[in-house]
N, C-alpha and C positions, 0 to 999 in steps of 0.2 A: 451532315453536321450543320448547325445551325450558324450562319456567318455571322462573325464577330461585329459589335457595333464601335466605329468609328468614333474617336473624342478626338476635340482639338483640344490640345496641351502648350503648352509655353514655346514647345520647338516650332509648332505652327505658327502661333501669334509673331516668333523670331524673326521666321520665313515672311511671312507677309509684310513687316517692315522692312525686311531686306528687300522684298520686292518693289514696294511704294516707291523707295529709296532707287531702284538700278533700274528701274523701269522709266522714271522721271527723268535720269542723268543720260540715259539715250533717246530718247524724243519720245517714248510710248506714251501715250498721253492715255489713251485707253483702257488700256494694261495697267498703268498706275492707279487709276483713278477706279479701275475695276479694285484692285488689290486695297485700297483706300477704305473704299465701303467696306467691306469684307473685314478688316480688320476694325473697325469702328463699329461692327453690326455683335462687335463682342462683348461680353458682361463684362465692367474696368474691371471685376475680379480676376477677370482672367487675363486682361492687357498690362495688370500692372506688372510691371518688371520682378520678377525673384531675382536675390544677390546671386550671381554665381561667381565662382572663380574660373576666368578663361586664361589658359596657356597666352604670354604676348608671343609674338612674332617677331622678325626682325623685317618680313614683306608683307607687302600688300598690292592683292590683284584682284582684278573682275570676274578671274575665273576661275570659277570653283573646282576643284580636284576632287576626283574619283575616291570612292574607297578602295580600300583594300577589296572587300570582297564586292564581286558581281554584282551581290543583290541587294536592292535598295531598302534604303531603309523606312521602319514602316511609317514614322512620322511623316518623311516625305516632305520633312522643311528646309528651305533651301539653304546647302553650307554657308556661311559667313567666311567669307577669304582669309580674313584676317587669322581666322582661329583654327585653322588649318594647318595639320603638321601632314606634308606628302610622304607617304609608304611606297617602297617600290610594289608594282605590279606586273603580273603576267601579262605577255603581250599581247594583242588582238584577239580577243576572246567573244564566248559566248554563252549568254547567262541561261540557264537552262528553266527559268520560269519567264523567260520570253519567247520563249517557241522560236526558237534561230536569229529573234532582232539581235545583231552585234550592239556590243557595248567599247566605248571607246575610253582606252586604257587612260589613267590618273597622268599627268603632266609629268616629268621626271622633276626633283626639285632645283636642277639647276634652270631648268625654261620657267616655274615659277618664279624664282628669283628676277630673272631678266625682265620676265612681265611685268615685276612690279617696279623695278626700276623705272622702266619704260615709260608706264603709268605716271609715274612721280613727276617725270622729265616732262612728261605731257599735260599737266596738268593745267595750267595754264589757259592753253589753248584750248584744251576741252571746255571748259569754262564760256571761255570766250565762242567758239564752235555753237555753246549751248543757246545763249543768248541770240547770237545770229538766226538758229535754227526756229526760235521761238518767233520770230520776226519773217517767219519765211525765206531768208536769205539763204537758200539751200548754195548756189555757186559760192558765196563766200566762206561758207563751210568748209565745200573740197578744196577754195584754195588754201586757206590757212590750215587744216590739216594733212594734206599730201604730205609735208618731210617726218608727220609721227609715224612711230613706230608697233605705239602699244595697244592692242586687241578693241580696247573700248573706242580709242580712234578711229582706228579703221571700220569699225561697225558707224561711227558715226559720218565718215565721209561716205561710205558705201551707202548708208539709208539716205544721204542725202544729195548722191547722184540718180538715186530711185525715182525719190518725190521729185526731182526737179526734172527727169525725164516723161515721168506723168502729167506734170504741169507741161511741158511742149508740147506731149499727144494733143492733150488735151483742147491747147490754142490751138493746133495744126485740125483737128477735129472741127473746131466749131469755124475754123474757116470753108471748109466745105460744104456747110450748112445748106438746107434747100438745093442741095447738088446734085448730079446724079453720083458724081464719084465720092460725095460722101460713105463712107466703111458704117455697116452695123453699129459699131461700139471705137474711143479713139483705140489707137494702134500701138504699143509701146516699140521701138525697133531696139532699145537698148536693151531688152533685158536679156538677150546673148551675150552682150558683153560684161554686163555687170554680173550673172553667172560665171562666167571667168574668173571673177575675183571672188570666188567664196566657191571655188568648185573643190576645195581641198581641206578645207576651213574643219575645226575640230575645237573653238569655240562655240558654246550654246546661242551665245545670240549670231555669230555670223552663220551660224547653221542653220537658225530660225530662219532669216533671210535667204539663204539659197532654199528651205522650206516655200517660201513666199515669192521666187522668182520660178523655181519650178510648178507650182501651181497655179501660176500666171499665163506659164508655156503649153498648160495641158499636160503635161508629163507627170500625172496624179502619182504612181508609183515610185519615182523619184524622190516626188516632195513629204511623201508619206513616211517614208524611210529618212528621209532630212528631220523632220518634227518628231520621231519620235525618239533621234538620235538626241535631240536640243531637249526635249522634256525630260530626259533620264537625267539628263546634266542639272538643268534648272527649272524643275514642274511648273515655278509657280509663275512664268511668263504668260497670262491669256491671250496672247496675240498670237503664241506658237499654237496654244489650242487650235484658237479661231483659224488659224491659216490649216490645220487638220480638218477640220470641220468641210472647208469649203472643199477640199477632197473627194469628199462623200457624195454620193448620189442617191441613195437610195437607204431605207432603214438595216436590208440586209448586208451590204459593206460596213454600215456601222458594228451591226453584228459580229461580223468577221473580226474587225480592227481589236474591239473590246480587250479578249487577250491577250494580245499582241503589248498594251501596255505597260511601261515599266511601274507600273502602280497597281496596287489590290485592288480591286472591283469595289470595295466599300470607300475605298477612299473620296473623299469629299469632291478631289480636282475630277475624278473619272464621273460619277456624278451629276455632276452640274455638265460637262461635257455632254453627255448623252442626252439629257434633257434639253440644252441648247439644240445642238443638231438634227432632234427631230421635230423642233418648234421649227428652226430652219427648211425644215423636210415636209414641213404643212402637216404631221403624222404624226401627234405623241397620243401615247393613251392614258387610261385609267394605272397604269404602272408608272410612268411619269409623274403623273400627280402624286404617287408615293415617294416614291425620291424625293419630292418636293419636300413635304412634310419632312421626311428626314434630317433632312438640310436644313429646313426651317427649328428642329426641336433642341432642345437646350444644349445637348451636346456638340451642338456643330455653330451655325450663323443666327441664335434667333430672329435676331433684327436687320437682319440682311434685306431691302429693298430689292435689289439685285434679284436675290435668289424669290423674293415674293411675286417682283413682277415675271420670271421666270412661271414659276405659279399660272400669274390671271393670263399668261399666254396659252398655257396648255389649258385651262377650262374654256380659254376663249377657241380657243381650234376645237374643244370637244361640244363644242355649241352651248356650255352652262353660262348663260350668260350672266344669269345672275348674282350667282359665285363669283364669275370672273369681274363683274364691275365693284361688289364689294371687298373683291381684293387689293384693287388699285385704289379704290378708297381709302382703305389702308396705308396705304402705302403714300397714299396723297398726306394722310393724316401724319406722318412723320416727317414727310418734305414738302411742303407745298409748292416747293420753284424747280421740283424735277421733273422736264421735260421730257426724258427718253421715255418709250412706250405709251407716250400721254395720244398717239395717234390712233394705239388698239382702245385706249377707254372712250376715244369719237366714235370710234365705229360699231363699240358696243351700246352708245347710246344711241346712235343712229339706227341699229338693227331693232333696240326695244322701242322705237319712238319715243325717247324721253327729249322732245322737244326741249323744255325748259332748262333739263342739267345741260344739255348740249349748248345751247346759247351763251349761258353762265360760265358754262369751260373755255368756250371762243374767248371771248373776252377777257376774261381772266389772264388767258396766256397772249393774246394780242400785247398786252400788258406790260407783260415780260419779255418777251422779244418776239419780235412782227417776222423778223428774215428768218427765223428755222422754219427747214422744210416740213417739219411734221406737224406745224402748226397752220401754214398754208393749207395744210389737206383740213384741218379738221372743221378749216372755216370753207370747205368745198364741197364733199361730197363723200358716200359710201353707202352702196348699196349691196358691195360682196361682201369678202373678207378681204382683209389686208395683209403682207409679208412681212415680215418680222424686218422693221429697218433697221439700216448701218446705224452706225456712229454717228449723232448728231443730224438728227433726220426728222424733225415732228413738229414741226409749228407752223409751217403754210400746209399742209395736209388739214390739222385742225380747220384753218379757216375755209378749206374747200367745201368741209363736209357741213359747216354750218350755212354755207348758200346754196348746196344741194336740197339740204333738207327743205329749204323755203322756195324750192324749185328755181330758184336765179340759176339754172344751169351754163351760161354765159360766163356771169361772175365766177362760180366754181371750178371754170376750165383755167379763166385766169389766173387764180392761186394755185390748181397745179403746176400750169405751166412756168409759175413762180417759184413752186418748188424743182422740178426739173432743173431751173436754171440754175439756182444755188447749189442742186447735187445731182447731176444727170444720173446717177448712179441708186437712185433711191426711187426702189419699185412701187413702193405703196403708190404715188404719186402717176407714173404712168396708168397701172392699172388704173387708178380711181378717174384718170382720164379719158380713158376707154369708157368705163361705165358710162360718165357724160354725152358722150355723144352718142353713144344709142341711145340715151334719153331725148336729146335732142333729133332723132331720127337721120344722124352722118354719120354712116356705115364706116364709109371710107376712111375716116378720121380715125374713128375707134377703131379699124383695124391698123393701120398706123403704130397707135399710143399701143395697144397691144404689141405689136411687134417688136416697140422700144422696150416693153417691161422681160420681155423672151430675151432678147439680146441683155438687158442686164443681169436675168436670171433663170437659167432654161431648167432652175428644180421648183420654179414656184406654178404650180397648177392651176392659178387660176389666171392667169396671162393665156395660158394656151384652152381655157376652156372658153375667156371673153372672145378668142379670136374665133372660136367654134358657132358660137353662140352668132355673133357679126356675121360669117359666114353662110349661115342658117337662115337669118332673116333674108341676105339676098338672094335666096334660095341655090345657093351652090353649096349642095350637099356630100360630092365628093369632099370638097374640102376641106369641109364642118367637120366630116368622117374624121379625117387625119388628126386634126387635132384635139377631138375628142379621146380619139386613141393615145397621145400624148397626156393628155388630161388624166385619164385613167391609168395611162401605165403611174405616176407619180403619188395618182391616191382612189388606191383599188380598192377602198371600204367606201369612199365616198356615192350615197345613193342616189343624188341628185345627177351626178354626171353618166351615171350608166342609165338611168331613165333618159337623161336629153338623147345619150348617144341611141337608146334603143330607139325615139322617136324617129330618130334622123335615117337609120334603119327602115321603118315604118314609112316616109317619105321617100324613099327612094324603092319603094317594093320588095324590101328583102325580109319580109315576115321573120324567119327562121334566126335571121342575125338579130333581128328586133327580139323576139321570146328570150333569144339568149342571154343578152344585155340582161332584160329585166328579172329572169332569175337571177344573175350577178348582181340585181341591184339588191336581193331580197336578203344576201348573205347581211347586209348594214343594216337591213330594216328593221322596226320595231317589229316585234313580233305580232302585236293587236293591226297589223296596218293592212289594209284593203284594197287601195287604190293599185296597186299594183300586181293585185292578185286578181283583180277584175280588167285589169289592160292587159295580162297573160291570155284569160279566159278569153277575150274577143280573137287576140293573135290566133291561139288553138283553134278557135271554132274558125276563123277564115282561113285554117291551114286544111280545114276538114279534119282536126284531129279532135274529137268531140267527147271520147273520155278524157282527156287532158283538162280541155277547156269545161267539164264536170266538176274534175278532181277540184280547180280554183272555186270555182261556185261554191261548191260544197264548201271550201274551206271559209270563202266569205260567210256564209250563212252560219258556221258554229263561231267564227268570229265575233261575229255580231250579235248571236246570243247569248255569248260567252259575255260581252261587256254590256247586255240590255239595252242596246240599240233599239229606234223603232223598226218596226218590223218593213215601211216602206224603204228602210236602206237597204234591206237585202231579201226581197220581196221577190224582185226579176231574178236573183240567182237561185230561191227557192223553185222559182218555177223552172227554170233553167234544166236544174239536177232532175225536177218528175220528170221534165218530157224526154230529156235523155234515156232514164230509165225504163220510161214505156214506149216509145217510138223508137229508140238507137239503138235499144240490145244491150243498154245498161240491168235491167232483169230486175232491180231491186224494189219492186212493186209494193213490199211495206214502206219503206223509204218515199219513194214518192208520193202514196197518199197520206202520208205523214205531213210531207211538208207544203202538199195541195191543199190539206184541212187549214193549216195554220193559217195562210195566207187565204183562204174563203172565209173565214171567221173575221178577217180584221177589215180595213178600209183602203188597204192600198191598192193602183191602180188594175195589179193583174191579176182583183181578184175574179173577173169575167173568163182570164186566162183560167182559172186553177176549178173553176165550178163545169168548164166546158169540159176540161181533161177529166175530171171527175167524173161527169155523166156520161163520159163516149166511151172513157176506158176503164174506168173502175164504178160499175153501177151496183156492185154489191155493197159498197160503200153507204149508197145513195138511200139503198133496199133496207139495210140495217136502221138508217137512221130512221127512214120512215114509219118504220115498224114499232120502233121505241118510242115516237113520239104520238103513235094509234093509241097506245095500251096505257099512256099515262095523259092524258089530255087537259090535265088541271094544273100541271106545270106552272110557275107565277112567269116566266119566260121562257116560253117554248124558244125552238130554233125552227126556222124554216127550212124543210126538206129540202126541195129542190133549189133553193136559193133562185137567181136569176135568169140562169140560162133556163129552166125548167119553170120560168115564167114564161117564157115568151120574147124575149130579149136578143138572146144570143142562139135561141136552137130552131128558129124559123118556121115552129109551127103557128099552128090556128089555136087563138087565145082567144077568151069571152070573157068580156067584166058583168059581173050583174049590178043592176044598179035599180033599185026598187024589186019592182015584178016582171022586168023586162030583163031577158038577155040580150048583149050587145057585143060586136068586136071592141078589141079593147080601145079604149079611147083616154086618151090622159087627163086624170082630173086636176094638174098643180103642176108648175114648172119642174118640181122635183121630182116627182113617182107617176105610179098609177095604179087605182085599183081593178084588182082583174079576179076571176075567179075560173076553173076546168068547171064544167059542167060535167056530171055525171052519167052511168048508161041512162038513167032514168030520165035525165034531166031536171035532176032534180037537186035542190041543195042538200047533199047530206051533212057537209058538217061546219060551222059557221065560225071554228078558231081560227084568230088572226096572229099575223105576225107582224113583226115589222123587222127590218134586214135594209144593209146597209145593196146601195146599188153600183153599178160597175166605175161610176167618176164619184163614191163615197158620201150618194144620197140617197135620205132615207126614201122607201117607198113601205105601203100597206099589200100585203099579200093574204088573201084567204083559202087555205088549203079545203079539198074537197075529198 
């Protein structure tokens, strides 16, 4: 059956106000401003309000109630409290199109009542809570909230004894800076206790948070089961997404989760999910880019920047870079002052050498604000790729990459290390400081800044392939190993990292691990591709396994004529495959003087190889031609019989040039050739057609057959 396509309808556009709205009043700023676009990227026909009539209430609370039934409804726009009338429900149940996820039963309507009381009484101080919060003054928060009672309170002391526990790690962190007892990453010690207070919790947003404290702890299946508990309740949170997201490790748990959802597979929120997380995962395909478009088409977000820059990420991980830079074009051309992902459009101009747009973007956004991290990079450096940054992550990035590209590698380090300081937590900026100092020839350094981009994110792939690479130079190839193998377990289509790894292979003696690599590398390859089918071919033949290292020959050379290559790219594999098959016990003697003709007819180097093989081992070849070229002798272009070796060249006999009325050993008339001629039994000239034929370094010489 053909799945249904998705429309947003008025109950969606309802949801995303209500969310701009509840997302704003508890500190999301994110989240809000994700839900913001989103509902802004709509046709006004469809934002503008229809009259309805809504049931009044006599409460009002944060937290929305269950339905009656189990299963969710298909719009999926999040209840409005107000308009809410609670139905009793069964207890503790489980909805049977979530495959055992429980769902947590509707509020009784007397506990709504008291929430919103509670609410009412608190209002005040939430208020007041709010503004402090917006000023950073998290301690002032928990104090003047502590004596509330009502749900949205307590979500807001509790997120803001989080954030103010982060800020201590985080000074307690950079005091042991240059230390040895400095930790990997800062340390949070509270977030045991602050799990305590939301370990029972059966509001959405306090549950989102125990989501976000358990995924902090490592306890991924805890927190998994927390978010999806919080998304049933209230979908349109993206910060409950995001905190799912970071769960994941891999595309095949994403897999797994998908049904697990309290939402249809077509739904917009699952959607955009999936495509995030595998941009996240370094891994989306040509199926991702379809969702996009989905998302992007009149039924859903046309105008969604969000969901566009979502887009130029997955063509930017699928290498189109072209595409990918005309999408954020796009996307520039509707906001010119939006910063987030403005660090992947540096690094796509970095990768195409468009010098001039890259300069023009530096500046442009120095402009606008000098202290974002992702603009530090773009005025620094990028010669990988980049991680999909956090929140608020892109303007010292920018300026790294613009003094990378003019080689100031110096300067470059210092806008990353610019951006580090603003967001230690913002990987683009390590990795890309990694890059630098192998360009600068400090190993030690880039492995270092590598090691910081691992500790802030051990699912980005290319942290663990710079440290490989670092490792490689200094020739410690155990090590390279390892983290090659982490490279690859994370992106096992990527061609480039099982070529390095099979090198590394290759440098440490292990042939057999080397072949292997590079058949794995062939699985990502362009089908037309070569280079890797001629480094298998050398493996095999030093394994001594010689039909193997045939079978790639072979393939190079239909390769190559399959795209009308010249013939000197795959000249040595042609001769490769004859002598296999006349010396190795390959047997296919048409075959081989097939592809010794070709290569004696043309100019490349081994055509001295392919005329020798010819005359020692297939001379009936030699005999035919000769023959043919006796019985027609007025030819406008004969072919020379013997070619070269059968001058005198390459098969060591005694040669005569004549030269007037005298015969002579051969003697060379031109830097380039020489004329020679076989004397007959008679000694006599019997026949005085010439040739001319190309000679074994592709000059001409004059040959007279006798």
């Amino acid at each position: 059956m053909a799945e249904t396509v998705f429309k947003v309808d008025g109950e969606v556009v309802t949801a995303l106000r209500n969310a701009v709205r509840d997302c704003s009043e508890r500190g999301l700023s994110f989240a809000s401003k994700w839900a913001a676009e989103l509902l802004c990227s709509l046709p006004p026909s469809k934002r503008r309000p229809e009259p309805t009539i809504v049931a009044q209430s006599d409460f009002h609370t944060s937290t929305p109630a269950r339905p009656r039934s189990p299963r969710p409804s298909l719009s999926f726009a999040a209840q409005t409290p107000a308009a809410i009338v609670p139905e009793p429900v069964h207890p503790f149940s489980v909805n049977p199109n979530l495959a055992g996820v429980p769902v947590l039963p509707g509020q009784p309507p007397e506990v709504l009542q008291q929430e919103a009381e509670w609410e009412a009484e608190d209002a005040d101080h939430i208020a007041m809570a709010r503004t402090f919060m917006d000023s950073k003054e998290y301690l002032r928060v928990i104090h003047w909230l502590r004596p509330c009672r009502s749900a949205k309170a307590a979500f807001l002391r509790v997120y803001s004894q989080y954030l103010e526990s982060e800020k201590k790690a985080l000074r307690d962190w950079y005091k042991l800076e240059n230390t040895r007892e400095q930790p990997a990453e800062p340390a949070n010690t509270s977030l045991h206790d602050l799990l305590e207070l939301v370990r029972n919790a059966t509001d959405p947003w306090l549950l989102f948070l125990k989501a976000l404290f358990l995924c902090r702890m490592s306890r991924r299946e805890e927190a998994i089961e927390s978010a999806i508990l919080s998304i049933a309740q209230y979908p349109w949170n993206w910060s409950t997404w995001a905190a799912l997201g970071d769960c994941l490790s891999d595309g095949d748990e994403l897999s797994s989760l998908l049904p697990l959802l309290p939402l249809p597979s077509n739904h917009p929120l699952v959607l955009m999910f999936q495509v995030k997380t595998l941009n996240s995962l370094n891994s989306p395909s040509d199926n991702e880019l379809t969702l996009c478009d989905r998302l992007l088409s009149d039924d859903c977000f046309p105008r969604s920047m969000w969901i566009m820059a979502l887009r130029g990420n997955v063509l930017y991980y699928l290498h189109d870079f072209t595409a990918a830079e005309a999408q954020f074009r796009k996307i520039l051309a509707i906001d010119p002052y939006r910063v987030d992902d403005i660090d992947i459009l540096s690094n796509i101009l970095y990768v195409s050498e468009n010098n001039n747009a890259l300069s023009k973007l530096a500046h442009d956004y120095l402009a606008i604000d000098k202290d974002r991290p992702e603009i530090c990079c773009i005025i620094g450096e990028c010669q990988n790729l980049t991680a999909e940054p956090p929140e608020f992550n892109h303007v010292h990035c920018l300026a790294g990459n613009y003094y990378s590209l003019r080689a100031e590698h110096e300067k470059a380090v210092k806008y990353f290390k610019r951006a580090t300081q603003l967001d230690r937590s913002y990987l683009a900026a390590w990795t890309l400081m990694g890059h630098e100092f192998v360009e600068m020839k400090n190993s030690h350094a880039a492995i270092e800044a590598y090691r910081k981009a691992v500790d802030v994110n051990k699912k980005d792939y290319r942290a663990w392939y710079g440290l490989a690479q670092a490792y490689e130079l200094l020739g410690m190839h155990q090590y390279a190993l390892y983290y090659y193998q982490h490279a690859t377990a994370l992106r096992p289509y990527d061609v480039r990292i099982w070529q390095a790894q099979g090198m590394c292979y290759e440098e440490m003696g292990r042939l057999k691990e080397a072949a292997e690599c590079l058949r794995r590398a062939l699985i990502g390859a362009d089908p037309q591709e070569t280079t890797i089918h001629l480094k298998l071919a050398k493996l095999h033949h030093d394994l001594g396994e010689y039909a193997e290292a045939a079978a790639y020959h072979r393939r190079i050379v239909e390769v190559c004529r399959a795209a009308q290559k010249p013939i000197q790219e795959w000249s040595k594999s042609a001769v490769y495959v004859a002598r296999y098959h006349i010396l190795q016990g390959g047997g296919d003697l048409a075959l081989a003087r097939q592809y010794l003709e070709w290569v004696a007819v043309s100019n490349a180097e081994e055509v001295t190889q392919a005329n020798e093989l010819l005359r020692r081992h297939l001379p009936a070849a030699g005999v035919a031609n000769r023959r043919e070229d006796t019985a027609h002798p007025a030819q406008a272009s004969p072919r020379c019989p013997d070619r070269l070796a059968d001058c005198g060249a390459a098969g060591g006999r005694r040669v005569y040039a004549t030269v007037g009325d005298r015969s002579h050993r051969r003697r060379p008339t031109s830097r380039y050739g020489h004329k020679f001629a076989r004397l007959g039994k008679s000694g006599r000239q019997s026949e005085v057609q010439r040739w001319r034929c190309k000679g074994a370094a592709g000059l001409l010489c004059q040959c007279v057959s006798w």
